[in-house]
LUMTORDO-951578 format. One line per field, with one value per residue (C-alpha): residue in three letters; x, y, z. Coordinates in steps of 0.02 Angstrom, whole numbers, plus 32768, in hexadecimal, padded with zeros to 4 digits. Last residue first. Layout:
# residues N
rest: [ALA,...]
c1: [X,...]
c2: [Y,...]
c3: [Z,...]
# end
This chain:
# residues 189
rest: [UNK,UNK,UNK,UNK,UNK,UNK,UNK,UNK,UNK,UNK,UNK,UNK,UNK,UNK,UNK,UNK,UNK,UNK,UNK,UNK,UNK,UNK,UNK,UNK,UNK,UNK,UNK,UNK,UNK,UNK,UNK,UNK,UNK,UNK,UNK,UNK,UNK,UNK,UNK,UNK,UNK,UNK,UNK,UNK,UNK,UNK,UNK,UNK,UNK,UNK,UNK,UNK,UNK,UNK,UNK,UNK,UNK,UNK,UNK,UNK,UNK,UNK,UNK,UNK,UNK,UNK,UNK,UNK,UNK,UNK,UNK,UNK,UNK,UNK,UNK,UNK,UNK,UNK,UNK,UNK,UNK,UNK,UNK,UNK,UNK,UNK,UNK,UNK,UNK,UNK,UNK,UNK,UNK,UNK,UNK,UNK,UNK,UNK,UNK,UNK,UNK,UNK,UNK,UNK,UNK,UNK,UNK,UNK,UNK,UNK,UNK,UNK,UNK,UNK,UNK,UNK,UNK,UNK,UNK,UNK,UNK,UNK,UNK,UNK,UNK,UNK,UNK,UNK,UNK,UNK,UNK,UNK,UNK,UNK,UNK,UNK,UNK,UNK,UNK,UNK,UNK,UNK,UNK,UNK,UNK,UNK,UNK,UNK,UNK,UNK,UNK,UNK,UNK,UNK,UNK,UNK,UNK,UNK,UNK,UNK,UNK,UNK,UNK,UNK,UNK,UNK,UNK,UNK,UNK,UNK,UNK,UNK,UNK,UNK,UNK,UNK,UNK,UNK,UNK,UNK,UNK,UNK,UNK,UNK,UNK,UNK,UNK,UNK,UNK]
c1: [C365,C401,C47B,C407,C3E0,C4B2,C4C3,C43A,C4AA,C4D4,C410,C3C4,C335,C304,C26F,C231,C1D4,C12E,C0E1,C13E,C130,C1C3,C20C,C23F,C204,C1C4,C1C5,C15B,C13D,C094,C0A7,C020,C020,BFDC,BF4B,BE9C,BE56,BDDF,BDA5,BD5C,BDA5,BD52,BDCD,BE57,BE0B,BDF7,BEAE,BED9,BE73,BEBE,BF79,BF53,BF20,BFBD,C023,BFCE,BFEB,C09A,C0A4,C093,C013,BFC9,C064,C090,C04B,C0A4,C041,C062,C00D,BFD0,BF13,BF44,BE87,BE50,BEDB,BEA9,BDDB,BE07,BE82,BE00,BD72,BDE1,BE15,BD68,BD22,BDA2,BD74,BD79,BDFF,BE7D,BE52,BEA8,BF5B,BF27,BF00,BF78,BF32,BFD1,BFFE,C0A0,C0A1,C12F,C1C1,C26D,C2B7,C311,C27B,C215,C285,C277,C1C3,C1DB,C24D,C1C1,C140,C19A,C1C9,C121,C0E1,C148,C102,C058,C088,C0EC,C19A,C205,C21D,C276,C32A,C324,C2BE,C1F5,C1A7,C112,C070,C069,C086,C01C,BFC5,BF9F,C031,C00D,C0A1,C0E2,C14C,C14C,C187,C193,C21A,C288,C323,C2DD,C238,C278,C2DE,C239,C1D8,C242,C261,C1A4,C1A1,C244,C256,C17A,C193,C1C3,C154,C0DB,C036,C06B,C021,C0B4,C073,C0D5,C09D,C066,C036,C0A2,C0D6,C081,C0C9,C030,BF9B,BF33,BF3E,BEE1,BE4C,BE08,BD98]
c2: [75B0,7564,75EA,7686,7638,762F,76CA,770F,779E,780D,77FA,78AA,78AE,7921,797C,79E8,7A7A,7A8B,7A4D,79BA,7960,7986,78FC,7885,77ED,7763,775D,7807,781B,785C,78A2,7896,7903,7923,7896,78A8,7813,7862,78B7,7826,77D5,77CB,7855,77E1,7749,77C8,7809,7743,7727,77B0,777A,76B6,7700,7751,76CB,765B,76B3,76D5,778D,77CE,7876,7841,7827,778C,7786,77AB,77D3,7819,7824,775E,7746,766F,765A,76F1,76C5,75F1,762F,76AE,7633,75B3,763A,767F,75D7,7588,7623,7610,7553,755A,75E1,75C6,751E,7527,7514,7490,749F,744F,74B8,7497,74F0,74F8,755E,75A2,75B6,758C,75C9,751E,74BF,7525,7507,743E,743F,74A0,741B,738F,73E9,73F7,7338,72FB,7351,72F3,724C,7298,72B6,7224,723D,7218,72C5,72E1,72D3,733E,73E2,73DC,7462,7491,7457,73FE,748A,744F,74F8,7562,755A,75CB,7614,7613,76A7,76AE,7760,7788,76FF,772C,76D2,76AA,7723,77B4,775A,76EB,7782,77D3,7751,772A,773A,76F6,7664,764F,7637,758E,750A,756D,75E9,7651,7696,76DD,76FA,775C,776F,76BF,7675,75D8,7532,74F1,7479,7429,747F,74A6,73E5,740C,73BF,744E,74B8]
c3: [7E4E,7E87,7E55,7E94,7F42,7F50,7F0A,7F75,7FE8,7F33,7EF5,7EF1,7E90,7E08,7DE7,7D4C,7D6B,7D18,7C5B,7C3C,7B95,7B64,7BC3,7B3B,7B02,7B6C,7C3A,7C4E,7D12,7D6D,7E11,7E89,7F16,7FE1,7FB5,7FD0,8031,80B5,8037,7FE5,7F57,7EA2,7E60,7E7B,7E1D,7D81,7D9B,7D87,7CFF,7CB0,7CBF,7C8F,7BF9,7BD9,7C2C,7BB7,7B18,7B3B,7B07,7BAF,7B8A,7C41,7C96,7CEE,7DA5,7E37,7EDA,7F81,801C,8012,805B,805A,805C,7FF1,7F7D,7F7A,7F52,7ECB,7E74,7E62,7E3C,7DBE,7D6E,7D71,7D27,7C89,7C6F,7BC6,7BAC,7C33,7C09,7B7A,7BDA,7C28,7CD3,7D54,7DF3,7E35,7EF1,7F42,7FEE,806D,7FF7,803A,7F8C,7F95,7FBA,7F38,7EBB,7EE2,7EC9,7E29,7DD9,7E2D,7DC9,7D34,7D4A,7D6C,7CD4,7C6B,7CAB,7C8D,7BD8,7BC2,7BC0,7B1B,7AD9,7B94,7B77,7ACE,7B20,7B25,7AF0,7B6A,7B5E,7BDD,7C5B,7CDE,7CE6,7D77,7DE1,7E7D,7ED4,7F96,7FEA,80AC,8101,81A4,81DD,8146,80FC,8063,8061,801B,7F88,7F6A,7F5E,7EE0,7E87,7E6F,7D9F,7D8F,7DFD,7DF1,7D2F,7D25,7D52,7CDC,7CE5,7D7D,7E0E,7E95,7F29,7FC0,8069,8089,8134,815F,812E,80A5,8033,7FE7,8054,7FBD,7F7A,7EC2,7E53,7E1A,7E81]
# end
């Protein structure tokens, strides 16, 4: 397994997973389980943050960070996300984005090992036709990991979120959340 604290900001079993390539994407791809979690004794949302997101454009105030100093602050941005969401687990695997490809059985053994231990009921994923490369790939290796668990393991659903382009993509009903008690959530996320 990669180099990786799985206990960083555990508190409690996990319903709701949210596996995501970038600092970013577990607000949006895991709303839903973050909304139903928030104020919920039953249900404990955490996410998996598989790449260190290096490679991402860096806006004016942060050209001059070092690599590892800007991946400190992405880290530390989704740190304090997760304590106001109230999530119960943080986890970076902090592959680079490449490695999805290189080390590809690394990644789905990794992410099979930390899912069968945390045995979430729910999982978000991006979509598999995302057209973000990584989330796309990210996506497969994912539903690879998830076919790898043991019975014992299944999940109840997995829902798999497009963040780029538009939603056509969508085969089946489309969802929508109902957020009129989260403003507050809603505003700092």
């Amino acid at each position: 397994m990669k180099d990786t604290k799985l206990d960083i900001f555990r508190k409690k079993e996990i319903t709701d997973l949210a596996i995501v390539a970038h600092q970013d994407d577990a607000e949006i791809i895991g709303f839903n389980g973050i909304i139903n979690s928030f104020e919920s004794s039953r249900r404990k949302f955490g996410t998996i943050v598989v790449t260190n997101g290096s490679g991402a454009k860096k806006i004016s105030k942060y050209l001059e960070m070092s690599k590892e100093d800007y991946i400190n602050k992405r880290n530390q941005e989704q740190l304090k996300a997760a304590t106001i969401g109230k999530y119960s687990f943080v986890n970076f695997l902090k592959y680079e984005s490449s490695e999805l490809i290189t080390q590809k059985d690394n990644v789905i053994n990794d992410l099979k090992l930390i899912v069968k231990k945390l045995n979430p009921q729910n999982i978000y994923i991006h979509h598999p036709l995302d057209p973000h490369k990584t989330h796309m790939i990210l996506s497969r290796l994912t539903l690879e990991a998830i076919k790898l668990l043991p019975k014992e393991n299944r999940l109840n659903k997995i829902y798999a979120i497009n963040l780029w382009g538009n939603n056509q993509i969508y085969l089946g009903k489309k969802t929508s959340f109902d957020m009129t008690n989260n403003a507050l959530l809603i505003k700092e996320l």
